[in-house]
C-alpha positions in Angstrom: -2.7 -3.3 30.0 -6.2 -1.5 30.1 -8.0 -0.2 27.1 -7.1 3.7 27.6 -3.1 3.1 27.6 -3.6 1.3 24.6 -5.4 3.8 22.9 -3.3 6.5 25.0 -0.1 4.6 22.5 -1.9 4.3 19.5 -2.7 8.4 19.4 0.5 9.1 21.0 2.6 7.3 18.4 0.8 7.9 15.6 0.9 11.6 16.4 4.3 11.4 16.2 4.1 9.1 13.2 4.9 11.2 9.1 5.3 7.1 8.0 1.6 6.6 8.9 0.8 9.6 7.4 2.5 8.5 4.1 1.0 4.8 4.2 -2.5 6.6 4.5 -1.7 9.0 1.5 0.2 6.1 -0.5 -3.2 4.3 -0.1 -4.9 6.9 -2.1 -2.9 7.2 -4.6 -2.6 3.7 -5.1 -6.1 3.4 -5.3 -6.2 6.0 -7.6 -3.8 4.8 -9.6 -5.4 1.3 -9.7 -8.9 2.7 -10.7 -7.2 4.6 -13.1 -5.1 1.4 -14.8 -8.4 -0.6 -14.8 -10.0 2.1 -17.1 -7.3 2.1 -19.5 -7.1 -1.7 -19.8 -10.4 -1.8 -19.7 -10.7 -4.4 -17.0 -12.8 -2.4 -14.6 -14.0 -5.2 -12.0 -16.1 -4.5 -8.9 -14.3 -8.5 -7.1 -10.6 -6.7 -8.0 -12.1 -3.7 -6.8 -13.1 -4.5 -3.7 -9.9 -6.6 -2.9 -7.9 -3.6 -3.9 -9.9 -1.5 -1.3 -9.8 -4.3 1.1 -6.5 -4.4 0.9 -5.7 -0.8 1.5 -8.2 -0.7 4.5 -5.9 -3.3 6.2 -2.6 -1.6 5.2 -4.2 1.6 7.3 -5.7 0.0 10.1 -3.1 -3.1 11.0 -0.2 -0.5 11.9 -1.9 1.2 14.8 -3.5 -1.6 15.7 -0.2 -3.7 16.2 1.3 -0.5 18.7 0.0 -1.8 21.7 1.2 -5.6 21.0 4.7 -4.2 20.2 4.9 -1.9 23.4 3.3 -4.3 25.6 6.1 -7.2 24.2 8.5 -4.1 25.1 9.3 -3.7 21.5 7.5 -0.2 21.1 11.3 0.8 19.4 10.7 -1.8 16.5 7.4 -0.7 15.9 8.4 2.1 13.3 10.6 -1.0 10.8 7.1 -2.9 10.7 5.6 0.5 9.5 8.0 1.2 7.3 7.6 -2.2 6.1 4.1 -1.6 5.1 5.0 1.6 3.4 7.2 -0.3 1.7 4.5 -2.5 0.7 2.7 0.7 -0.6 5.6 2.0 -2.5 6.0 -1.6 -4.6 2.0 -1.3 -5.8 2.7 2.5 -6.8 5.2 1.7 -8.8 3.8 -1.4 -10.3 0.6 0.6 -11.0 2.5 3.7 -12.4 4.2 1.2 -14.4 1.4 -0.9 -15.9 0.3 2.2 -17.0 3.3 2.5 -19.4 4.2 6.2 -17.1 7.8 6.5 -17.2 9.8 4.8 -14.3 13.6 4.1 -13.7 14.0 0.9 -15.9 17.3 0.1 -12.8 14.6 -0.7 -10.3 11.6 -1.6 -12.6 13.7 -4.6 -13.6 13.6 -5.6 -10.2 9.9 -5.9 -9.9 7.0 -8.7 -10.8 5.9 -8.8 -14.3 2.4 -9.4 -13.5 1.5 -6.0 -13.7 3.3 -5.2 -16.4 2.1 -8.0 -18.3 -1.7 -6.3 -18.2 -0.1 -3.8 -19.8 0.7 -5.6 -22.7 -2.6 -7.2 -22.7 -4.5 -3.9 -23.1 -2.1 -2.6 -25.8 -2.0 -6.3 -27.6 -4.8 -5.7 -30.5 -5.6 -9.6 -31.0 -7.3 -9.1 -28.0 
């Protein structure tokens, strides 16, 4: 295993890849979204901030970084569920942030996710505070 097939894989398969493309593009929304949610609840923080971004820069860079592990293990086939795993990933904080931010959202799967989220939602509507 040499340096050039691996990167050879990693632009090959993400060539091929529209999940990596979405990851990248549910990153910015996401981030969007979470800046967004921070100015409404007025909780604007430069620590969350940075783990948010953090966070997202990992979500975009572990996925082609993992191709050559996969295909050198001889698993290159399984490589697209982990990807789809982290998109998954992606899609779970878009809807938690599109929730917190009161945005209307199919109550048969919003029941299904954490209430952390939607707890600082309350927060910033809750006037005692």
């Amino acid at each position: 295993v040499t340096m050039a097939w691996a990167m050879d894989i990693i632009v090959t398969t993400l060539h091929n890849s529209h999940i990596f493309v979405a990851i990248v593009y549910a990153s910015f929304v996401d981030i969007f979204l979470g800046i967004i949610k921070a100015i409404v609840s007025k909780s604007l923080n430069s620590t969350i901030s940075a783990h948010g971004l953090l966070k997202h820069c990992l979500l975009i860079l572990i996925p082609p970084l993992t191709i050559p592990i996969f295909f050198a293990l001889g698993y290159g086939d399984y490589w697209s569920v982990f990807e789809t795993l982290v998109l998954f990933t992606q899609a779970l904080s878009l809807a938690e942030n599109w929730i917190a931010l009161g945005l209307p959202f199919p109550e048969v799967i919003a029941k299904y996710l954490d209430n952390k989220k939607k707890e600082l939602n309350k927060q910033s509507d809750d006037p005692a505070k």
